[in-house]
KEDO-794172 format. One record per residue (C-alpha): residue number from 1; residue in three letters; x, y, z. Coordinates in nm, 3 decimals, decimal comma, m for minus. Layout:
// KEDO-794172
<seq NUM&type ALA&X X&Y Y&Z Z>;
...
This chain:
// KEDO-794172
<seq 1&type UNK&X 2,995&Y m0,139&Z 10,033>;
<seq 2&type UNK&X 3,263&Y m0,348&Z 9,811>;
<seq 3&type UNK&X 3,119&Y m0,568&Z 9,550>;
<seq 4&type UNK&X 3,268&Y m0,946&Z 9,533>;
<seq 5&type UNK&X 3,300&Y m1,094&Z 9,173>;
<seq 6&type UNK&X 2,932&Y m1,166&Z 9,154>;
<seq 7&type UNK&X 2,733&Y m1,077&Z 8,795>;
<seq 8&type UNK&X 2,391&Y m1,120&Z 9,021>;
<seq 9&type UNK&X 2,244&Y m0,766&Z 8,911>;
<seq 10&type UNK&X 2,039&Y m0,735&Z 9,258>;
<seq 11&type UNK&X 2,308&Y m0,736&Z 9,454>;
<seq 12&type UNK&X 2,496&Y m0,491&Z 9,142>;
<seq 13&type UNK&X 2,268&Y m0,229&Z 9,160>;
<seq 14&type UNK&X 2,269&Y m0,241&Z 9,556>;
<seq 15&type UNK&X 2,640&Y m0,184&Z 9,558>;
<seq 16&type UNK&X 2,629&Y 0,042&Z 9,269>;
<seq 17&type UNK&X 2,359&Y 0,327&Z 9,451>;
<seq 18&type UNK&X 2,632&Y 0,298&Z 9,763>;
<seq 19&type UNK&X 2,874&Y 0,453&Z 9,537>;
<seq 20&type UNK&X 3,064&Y 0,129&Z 9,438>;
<seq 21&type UNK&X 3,309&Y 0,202&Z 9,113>;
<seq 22&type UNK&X 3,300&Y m0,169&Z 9,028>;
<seq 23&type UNK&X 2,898&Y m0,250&Z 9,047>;
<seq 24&type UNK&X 2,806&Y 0,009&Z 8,763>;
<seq 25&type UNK&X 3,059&Y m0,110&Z 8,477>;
<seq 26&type UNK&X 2,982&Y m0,503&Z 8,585>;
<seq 27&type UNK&X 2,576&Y m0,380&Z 8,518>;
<seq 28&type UNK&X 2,679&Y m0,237&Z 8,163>;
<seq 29&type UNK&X 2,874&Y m0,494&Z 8,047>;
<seq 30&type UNK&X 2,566&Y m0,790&Z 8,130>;
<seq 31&type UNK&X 2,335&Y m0,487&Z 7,905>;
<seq 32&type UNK&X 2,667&Y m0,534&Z 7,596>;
<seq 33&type UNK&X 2,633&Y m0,861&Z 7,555>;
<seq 34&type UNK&X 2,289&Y m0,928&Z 7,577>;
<seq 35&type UNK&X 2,109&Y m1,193&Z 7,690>;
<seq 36&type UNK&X 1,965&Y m1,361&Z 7,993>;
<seq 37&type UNK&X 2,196&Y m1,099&Z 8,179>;
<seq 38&type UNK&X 2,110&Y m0,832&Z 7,984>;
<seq 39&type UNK&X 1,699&Y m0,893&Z 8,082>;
<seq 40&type UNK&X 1,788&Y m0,965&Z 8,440>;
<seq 41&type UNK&X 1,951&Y m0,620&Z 8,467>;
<seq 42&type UNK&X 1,636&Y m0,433&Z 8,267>;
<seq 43&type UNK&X 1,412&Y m0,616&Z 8,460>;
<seq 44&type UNK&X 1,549&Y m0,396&Z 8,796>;
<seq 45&type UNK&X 1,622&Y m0,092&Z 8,584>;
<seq 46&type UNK&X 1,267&Y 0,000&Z 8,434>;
<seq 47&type UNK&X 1,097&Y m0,033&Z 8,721>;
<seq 48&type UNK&X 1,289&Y 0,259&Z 8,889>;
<seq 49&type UNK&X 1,106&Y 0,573&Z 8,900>;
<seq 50&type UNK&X 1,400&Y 0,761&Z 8,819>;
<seq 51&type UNK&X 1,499&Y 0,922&Z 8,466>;
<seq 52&type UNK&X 1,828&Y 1,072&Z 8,395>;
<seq 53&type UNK&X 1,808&Y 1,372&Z 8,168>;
<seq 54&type UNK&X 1,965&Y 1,277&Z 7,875>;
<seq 55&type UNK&X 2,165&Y 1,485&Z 7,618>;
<seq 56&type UNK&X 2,298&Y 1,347&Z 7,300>;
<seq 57&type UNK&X 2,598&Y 1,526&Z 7,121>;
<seq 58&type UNK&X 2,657&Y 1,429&Z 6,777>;
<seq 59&type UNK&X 2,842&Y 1,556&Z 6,426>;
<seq 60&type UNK&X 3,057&Y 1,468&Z 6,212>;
<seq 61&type UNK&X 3,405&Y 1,361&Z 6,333>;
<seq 62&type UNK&X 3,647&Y 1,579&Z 6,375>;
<seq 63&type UNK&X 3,389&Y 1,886&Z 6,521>;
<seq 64&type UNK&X 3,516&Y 1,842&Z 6,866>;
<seq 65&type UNK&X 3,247&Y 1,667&Z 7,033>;
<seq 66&type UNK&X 3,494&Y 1,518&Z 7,250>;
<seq 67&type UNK&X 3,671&Y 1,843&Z 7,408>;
<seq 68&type UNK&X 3,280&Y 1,950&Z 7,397>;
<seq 69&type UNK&X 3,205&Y 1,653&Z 7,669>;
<seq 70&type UNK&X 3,457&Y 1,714&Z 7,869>;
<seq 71&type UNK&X 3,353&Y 2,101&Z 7,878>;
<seq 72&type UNK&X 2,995&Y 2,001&Z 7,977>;
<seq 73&type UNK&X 3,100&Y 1,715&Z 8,206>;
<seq 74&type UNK&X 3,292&Y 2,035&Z 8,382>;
<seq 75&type UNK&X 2,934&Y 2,254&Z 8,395>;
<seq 76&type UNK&X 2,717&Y 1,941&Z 8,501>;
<seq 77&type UNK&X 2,984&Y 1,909&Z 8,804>;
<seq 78&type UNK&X 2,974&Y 2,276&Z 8,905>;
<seq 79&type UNK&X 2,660&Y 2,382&Z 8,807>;
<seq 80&type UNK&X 2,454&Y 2,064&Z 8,864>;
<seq 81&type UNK&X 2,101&Y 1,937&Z 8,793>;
<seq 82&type UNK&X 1,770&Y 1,915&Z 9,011>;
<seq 83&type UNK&X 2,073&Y 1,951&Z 9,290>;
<seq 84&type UNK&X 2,311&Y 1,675&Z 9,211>;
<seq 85&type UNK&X 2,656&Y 1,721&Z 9,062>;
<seq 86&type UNK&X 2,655&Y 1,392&Z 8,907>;
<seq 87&type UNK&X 2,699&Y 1,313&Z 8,550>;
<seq 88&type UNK&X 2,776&Y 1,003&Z 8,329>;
<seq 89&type UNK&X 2,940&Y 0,987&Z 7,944>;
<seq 90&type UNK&X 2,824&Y 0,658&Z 7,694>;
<seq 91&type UNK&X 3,066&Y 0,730&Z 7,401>;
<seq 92&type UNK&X 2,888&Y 0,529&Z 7,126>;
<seq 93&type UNK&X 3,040&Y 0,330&Z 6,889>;
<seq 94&type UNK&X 2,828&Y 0,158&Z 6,678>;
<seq 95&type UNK&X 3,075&Y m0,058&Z 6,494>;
<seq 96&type UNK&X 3,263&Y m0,267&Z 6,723>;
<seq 97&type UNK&X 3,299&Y m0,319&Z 7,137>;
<seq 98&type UNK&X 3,718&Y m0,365&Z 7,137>;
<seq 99&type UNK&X 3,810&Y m0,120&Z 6,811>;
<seq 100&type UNK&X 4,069&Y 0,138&Z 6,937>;
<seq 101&type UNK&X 4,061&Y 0,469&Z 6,696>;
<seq 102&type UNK&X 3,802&Y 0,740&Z 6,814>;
<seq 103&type UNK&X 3,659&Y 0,608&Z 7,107>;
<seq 104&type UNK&X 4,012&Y 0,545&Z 7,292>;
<seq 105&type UNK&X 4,088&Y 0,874&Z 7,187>;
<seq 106&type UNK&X 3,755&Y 1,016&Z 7,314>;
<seq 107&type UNK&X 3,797&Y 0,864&Z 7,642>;
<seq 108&type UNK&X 4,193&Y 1,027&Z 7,641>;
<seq 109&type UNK&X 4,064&Y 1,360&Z 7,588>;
<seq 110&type UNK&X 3,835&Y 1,280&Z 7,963>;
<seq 111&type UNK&X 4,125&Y 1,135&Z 8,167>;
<seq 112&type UNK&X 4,126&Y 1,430&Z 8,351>;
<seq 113&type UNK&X 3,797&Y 1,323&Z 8,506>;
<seq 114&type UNK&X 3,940&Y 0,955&Z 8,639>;
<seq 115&type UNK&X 3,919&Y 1,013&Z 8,955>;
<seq 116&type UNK&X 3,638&Y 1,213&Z 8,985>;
<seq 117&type UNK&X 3,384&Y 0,977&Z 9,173>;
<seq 118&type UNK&X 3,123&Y 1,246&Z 9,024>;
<seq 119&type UNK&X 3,185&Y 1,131&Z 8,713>;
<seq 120&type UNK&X 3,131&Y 0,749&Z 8,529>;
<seq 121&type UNK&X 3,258&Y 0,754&Z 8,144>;
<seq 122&type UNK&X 3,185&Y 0,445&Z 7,977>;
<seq 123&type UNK&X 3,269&Y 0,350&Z 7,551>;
<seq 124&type UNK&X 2,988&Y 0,145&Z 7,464>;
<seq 125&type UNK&X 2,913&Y m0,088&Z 7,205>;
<seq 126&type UNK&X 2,648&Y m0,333&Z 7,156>;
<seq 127&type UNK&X 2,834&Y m0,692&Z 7,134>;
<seq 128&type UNK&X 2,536&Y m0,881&Z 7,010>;
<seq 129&type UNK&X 2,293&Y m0,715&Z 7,221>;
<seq 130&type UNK&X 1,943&Y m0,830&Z 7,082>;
<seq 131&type UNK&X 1,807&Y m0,519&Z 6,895>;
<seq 132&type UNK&X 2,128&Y m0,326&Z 6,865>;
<seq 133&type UNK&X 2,205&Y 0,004&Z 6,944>;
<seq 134&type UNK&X 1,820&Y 0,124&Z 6,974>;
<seq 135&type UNK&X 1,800&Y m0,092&Z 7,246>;
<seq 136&type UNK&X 2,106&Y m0,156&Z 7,430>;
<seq 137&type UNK&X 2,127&Y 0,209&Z 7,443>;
<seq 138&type UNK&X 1,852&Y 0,330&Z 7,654>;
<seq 139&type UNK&X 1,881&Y m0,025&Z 7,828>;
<seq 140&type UNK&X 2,208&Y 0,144&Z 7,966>;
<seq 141&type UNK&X 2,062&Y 0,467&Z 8,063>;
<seq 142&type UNK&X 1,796&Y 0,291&Z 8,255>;
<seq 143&type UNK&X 2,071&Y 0,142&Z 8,471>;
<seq 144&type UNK&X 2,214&Y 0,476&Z 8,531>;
<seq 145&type UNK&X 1,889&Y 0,640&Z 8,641>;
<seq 146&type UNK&X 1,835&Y 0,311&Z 8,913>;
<seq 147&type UNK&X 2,181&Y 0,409&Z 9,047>;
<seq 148&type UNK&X 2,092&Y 0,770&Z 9,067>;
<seq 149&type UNK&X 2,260&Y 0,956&Z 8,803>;
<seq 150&type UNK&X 2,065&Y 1,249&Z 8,699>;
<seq 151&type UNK&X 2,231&Y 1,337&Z 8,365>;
<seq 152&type UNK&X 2,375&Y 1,117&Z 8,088>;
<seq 153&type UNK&X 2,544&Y 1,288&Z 7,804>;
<seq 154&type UNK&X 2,601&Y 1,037&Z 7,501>;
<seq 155&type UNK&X 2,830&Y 1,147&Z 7,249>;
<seq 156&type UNK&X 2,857&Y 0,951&Z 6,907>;
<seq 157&type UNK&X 3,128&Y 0,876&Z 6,697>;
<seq 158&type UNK&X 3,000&Y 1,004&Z 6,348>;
<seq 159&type UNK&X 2,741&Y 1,086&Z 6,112>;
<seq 160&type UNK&X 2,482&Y 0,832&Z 6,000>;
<seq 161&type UNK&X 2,131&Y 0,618&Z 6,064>;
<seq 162&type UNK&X 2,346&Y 0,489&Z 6,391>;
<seq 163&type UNK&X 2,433&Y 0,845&Z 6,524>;
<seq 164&type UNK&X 2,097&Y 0,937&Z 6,414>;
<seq 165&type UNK&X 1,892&Y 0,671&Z 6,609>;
<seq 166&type UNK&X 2,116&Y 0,745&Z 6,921>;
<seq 167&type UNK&X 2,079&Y 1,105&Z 6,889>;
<seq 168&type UNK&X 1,697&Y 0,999&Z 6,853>;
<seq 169&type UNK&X 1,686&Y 0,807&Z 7,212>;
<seq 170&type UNK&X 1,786&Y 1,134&Z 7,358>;
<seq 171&type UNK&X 1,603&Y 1,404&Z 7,562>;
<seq 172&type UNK&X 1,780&Y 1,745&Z 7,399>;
<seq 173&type UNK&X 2,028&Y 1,655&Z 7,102>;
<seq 174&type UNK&X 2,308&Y 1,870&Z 6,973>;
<seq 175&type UNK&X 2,480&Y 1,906&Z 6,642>;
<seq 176&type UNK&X 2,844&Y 1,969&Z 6,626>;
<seq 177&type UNK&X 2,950&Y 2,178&Z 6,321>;
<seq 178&type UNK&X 3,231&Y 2,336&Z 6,217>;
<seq 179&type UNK&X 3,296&Y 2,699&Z 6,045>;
<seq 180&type UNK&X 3,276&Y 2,603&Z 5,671>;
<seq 181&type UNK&X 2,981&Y 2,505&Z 5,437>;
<seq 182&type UNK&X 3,066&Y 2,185&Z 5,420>;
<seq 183&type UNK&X 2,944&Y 2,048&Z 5,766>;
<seq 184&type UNK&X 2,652&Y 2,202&Z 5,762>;
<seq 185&type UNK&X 2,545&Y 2,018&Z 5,434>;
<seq 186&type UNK&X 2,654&Y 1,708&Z 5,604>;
<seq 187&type UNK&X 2,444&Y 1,738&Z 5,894>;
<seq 188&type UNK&X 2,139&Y 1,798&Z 5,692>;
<seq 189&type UNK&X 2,254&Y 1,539&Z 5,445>;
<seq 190&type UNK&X 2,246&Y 1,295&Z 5,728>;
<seq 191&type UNK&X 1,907&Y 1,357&Z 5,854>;
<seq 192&type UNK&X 2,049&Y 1,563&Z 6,169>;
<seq 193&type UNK&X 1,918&Y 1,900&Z 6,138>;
<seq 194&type UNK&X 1,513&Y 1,648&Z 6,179>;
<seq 195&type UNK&X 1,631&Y 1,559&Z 6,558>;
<seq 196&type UNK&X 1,853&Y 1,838&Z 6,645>;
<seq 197&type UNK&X 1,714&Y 2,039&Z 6,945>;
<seq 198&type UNK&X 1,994&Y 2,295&Z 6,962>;
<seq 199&type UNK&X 2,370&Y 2,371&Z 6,713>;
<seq 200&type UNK&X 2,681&Y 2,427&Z 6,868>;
<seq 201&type UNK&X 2,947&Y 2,580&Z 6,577>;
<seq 202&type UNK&X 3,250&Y 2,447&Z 6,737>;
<seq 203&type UNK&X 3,560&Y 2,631&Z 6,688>;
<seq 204&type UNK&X 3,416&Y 2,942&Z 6,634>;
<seq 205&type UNK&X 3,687&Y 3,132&Z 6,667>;
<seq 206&type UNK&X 3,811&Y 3,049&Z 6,295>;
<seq 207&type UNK&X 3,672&Y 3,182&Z 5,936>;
<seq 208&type UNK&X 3,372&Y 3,087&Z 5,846>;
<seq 209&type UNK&X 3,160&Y 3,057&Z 6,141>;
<seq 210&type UNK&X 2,961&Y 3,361&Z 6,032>;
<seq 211&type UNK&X 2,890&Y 3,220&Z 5,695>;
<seq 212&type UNK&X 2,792&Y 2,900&Z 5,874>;
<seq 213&type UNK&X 2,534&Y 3,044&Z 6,147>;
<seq 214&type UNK&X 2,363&Y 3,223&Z 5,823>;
<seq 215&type UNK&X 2,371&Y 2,859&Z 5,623>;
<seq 216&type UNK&X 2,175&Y 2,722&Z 5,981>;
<seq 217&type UNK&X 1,960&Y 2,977&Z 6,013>;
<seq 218&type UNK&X 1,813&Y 2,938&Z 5,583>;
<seq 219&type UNK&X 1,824&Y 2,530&Z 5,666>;
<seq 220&type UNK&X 1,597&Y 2,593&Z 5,959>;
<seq 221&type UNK&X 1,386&Y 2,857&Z 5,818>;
<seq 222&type UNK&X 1,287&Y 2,578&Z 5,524>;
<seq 223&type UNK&X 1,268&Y 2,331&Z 5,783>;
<seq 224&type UNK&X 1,114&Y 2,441&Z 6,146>;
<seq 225&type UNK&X 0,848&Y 2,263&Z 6,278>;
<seq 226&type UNK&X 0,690&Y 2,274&Z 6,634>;
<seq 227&type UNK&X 0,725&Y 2,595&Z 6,869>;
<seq 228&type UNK&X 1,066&Y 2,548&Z 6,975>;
<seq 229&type UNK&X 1,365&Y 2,668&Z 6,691>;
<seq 230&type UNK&X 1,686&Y 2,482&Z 6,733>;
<seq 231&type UNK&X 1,929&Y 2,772&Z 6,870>;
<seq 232&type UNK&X 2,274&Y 2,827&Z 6,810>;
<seq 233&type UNK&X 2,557&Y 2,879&Z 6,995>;
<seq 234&type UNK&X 2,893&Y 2,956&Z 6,947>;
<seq 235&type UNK&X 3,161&Y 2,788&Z 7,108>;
<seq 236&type UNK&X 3,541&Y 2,696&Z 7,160>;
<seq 237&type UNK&X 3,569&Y 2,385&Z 7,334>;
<seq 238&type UNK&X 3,936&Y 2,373&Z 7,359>;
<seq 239&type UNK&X 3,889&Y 2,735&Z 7,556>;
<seq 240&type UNK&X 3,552&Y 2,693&Z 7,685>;
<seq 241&type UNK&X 3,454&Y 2,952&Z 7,547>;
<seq 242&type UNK&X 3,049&Y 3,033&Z 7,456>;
<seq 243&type UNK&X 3,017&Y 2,623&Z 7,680>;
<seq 244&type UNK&X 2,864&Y 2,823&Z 7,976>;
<seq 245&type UNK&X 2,588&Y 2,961&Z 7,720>;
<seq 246&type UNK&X 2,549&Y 2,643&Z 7,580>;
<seq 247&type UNK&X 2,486&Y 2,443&Z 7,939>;
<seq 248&type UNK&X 2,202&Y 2,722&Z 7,999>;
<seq 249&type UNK&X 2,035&Y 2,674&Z 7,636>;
<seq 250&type UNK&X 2,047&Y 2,290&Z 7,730>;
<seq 251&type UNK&X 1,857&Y 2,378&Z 8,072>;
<seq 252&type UNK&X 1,657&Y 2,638&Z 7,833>;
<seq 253&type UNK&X 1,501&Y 2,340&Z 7,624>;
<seq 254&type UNK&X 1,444&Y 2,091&Z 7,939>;
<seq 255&type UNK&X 1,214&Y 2,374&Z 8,087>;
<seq 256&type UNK&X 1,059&Y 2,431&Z 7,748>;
<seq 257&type UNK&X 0,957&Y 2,084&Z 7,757>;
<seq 258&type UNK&X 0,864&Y 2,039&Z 8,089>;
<seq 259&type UNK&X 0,653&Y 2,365&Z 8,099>;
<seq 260&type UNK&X 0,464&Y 2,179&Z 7,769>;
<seq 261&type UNK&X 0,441&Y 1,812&Z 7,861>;
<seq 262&type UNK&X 0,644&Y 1,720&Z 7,602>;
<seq 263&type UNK&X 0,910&Y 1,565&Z 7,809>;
<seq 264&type UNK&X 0,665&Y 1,314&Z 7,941>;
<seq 265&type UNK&X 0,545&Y 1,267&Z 7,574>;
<seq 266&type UNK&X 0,843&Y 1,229&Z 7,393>;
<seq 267&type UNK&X 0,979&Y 0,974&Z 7,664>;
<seq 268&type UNK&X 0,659&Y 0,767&Z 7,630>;
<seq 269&type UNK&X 0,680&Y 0,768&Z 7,240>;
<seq 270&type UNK&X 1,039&Y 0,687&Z 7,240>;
<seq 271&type UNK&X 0,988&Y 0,395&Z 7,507>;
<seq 272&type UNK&X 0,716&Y 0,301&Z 7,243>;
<seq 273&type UNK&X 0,974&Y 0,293&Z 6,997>;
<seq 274&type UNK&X 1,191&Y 0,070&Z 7,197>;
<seq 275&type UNK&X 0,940&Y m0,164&Z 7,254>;
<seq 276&type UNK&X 0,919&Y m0,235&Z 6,873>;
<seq 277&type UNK&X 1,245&Y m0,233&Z 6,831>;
<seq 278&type UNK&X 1,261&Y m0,520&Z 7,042>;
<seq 279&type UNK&X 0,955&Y m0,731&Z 6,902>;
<seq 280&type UNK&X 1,092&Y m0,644&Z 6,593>;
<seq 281&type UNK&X 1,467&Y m0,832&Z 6,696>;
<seq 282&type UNK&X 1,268&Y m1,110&Z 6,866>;
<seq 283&type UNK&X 1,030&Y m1,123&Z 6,579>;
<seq 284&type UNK&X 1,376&Y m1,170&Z 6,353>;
<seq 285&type UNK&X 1,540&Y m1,418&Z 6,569>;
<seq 286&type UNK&X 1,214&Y m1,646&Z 6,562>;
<seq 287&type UNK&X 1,207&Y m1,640&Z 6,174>;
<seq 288&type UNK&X 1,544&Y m1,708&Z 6,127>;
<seq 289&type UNK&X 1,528&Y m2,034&Z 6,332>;
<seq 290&type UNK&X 1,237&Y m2,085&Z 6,153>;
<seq 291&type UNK&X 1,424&Y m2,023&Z 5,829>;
<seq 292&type UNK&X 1,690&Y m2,280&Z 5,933>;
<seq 293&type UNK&X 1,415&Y m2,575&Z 6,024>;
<seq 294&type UNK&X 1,409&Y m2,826&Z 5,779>;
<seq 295&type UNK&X 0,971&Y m2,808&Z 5,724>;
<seq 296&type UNK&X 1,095&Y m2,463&Z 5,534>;
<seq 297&type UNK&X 1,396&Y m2,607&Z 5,339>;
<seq 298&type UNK&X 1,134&Y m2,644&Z 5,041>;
<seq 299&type UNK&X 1,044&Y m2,295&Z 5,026>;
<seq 300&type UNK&X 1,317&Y m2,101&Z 4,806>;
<seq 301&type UNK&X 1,267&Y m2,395&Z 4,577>;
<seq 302&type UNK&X 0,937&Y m2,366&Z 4,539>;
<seq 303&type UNK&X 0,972&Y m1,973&Z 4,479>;
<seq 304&type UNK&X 1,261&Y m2,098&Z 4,208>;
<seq 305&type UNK&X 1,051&Y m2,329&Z 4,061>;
<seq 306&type UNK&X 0,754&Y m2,128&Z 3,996>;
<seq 307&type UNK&X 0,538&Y m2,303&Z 4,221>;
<seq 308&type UNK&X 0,516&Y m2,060&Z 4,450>;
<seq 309&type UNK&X 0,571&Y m1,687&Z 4,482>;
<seq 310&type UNK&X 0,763&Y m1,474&Z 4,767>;
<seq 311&type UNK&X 0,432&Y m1,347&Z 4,967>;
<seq 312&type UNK&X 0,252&Y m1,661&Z 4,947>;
<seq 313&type UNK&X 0,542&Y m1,803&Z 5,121>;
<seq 314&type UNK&X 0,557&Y m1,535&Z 5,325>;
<seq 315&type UNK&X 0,201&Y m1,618&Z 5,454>;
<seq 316&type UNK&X 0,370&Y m1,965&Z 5,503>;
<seq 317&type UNK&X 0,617&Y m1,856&Z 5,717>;
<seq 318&type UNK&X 0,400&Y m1,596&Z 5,952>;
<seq 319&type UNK&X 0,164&Y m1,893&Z 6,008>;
<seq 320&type UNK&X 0,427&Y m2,125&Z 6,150>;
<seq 321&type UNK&X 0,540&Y m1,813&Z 6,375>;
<seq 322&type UNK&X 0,215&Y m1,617&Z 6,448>;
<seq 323&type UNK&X m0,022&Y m1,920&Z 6,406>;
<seq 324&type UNK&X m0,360&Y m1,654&Z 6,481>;
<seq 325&type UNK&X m0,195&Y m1,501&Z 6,171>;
């Protein structure tokens, strides 16, 4: 079924569950930028039963999360999930949806998987998306599940509150680290070693790794929670080495929270979490029309003058939006 030049997201997703290479990226790009498009599209997309499986790989640049995709696009092709060979790849970059560096590097390092119509790799960014990341982000993995993809693997672009919220929206997320102190400081620095469900030290085959694994193993002694302790595994990615061990621990931790509930938990909680996220952006875009209506115009003067103080005006302001308030 060939899709004309139509942006109607009905007819989109119909073409796009036939197999159509130009429905999918059409669906993504209404979710980027937001919108009336972008709430047409979700409208379709969360009512579909289906849920891909979702697996976020993050770490600090330079780890090799890239050559790591590819590796696990490779074992999601041949060794499949619930019986499908399909697989997707959102390469998130948080900063901007046309910058070049990492991401068109990222998607270099894939090429080899063009023409694979198993395979949809997609760079993402949120182009004024309403709510950012934490929402246009799962917005797009709800399109892939409509169309039938079982697994999404979203690979970031760094280390930070960005990475970490993606990593966050994510059903089993791995850290990238490197042989060396260094990265593993980083990752706990950055909050990673809280959401990480399993470590991959990448490039293992170089000093350090040893000394590493033992500097993972103290962090998560000090730090494990829950019944499940973050494994690690050793890989190459540029050999692919220690990636077929790594694909089973991924299929290890989806069991482990199947077999507990706790996929159907954490999926509510984190569709709970969305749901703030967007009153909280709508919430924002209310006040800050508010802010720009002339009734307020008074109010930073009155603060400045004395006459009033910031919560009071507060008060103010949550009346004229939330008028039960």
């Amino acid at each position: 079924m060939a899709v004309s030049r139509t942006s109607d997201p009905a007819s989109l997703f119909a073409a796009a569950r036939t197999g159509d290479r130009v429905a999918l990226p059409r669906l993504l790009s209404l979710v980027e930028r937001g919108g009336d498009g972008a709430r047409a599209v979700a409208e379709i997309a969360y009512r579909s039963p289906q849920q891909a499986y979702t697996v976020g790989i993050t770490g600090a640049p330079g780890a090799g999360k890239s050559t790591l995709t590819d590796q696990l696009i490779n074992r999601a092709r041949s060794r499949g999930l619930d019986g499908s060979d399909q697989v997707a790849v959102l390469a998130i970059d948080p900063s901007s949806p046309f910058s070049g560096g990492a991401i068109l590097g990222d998607r270099v390092r894939m090429q080899n998987h063009a023409l694979d119509e198993k395979v949809f790799i997609r760079s993402m960014a949120t182009r004024g998306h309403l709510g950012g990341l934490a929402v246009a982000v799962p917005d797009a993995v709800r399109v892939l599940s409509a169309v039938g993809v079982p697994v999404v693997l979203l690979e970031t672009v760094g280390v930070g509150q960005q990475e970490v919220a993606v990593a966050a929206a994510t059903d089993t997320t791995i850290v990238v680290v490197n042989p060396g102190w260094g990265d593993a400081i980083q990752a706990n620095k950055a909050g990673l070693l809280e959401i990480a469900d399993l470590f991959v030290i990448n490039k293992a085959d170089r000093p350090g790794a040893r000394e590493t694994r033992r500097d993972l193993e103290l962090m998560l002694d000090l730090t494990q929670l829950g019944d499940w302790r973050p494994p690690i595994v050793d890989t190459v990615a540029s050999s692919g080495d220690g990636v077929d061990e790594l694909w089973t621990v991924i299929g290890d931790h989806r069991a482990h929270l199947v077999a507990n509930g706790d996929l159907v938990r954490f999926r509510r909680e984190r569709l709970a979490r969305e749901f703030h996220q967007i009153l909280l952006a709508r919430v924002e875009h209310q006040l800050d029309t508010l802010l720009a209506a002339d009734r307020f115009a008074g109010v930073v003067a009155d603060m400045s003058a004395g006459a009033l103080d910031p919560y009071e005006a507060a008060d103010r302001l949550l009346t004229g939006l939330l008028p039960d308030s």
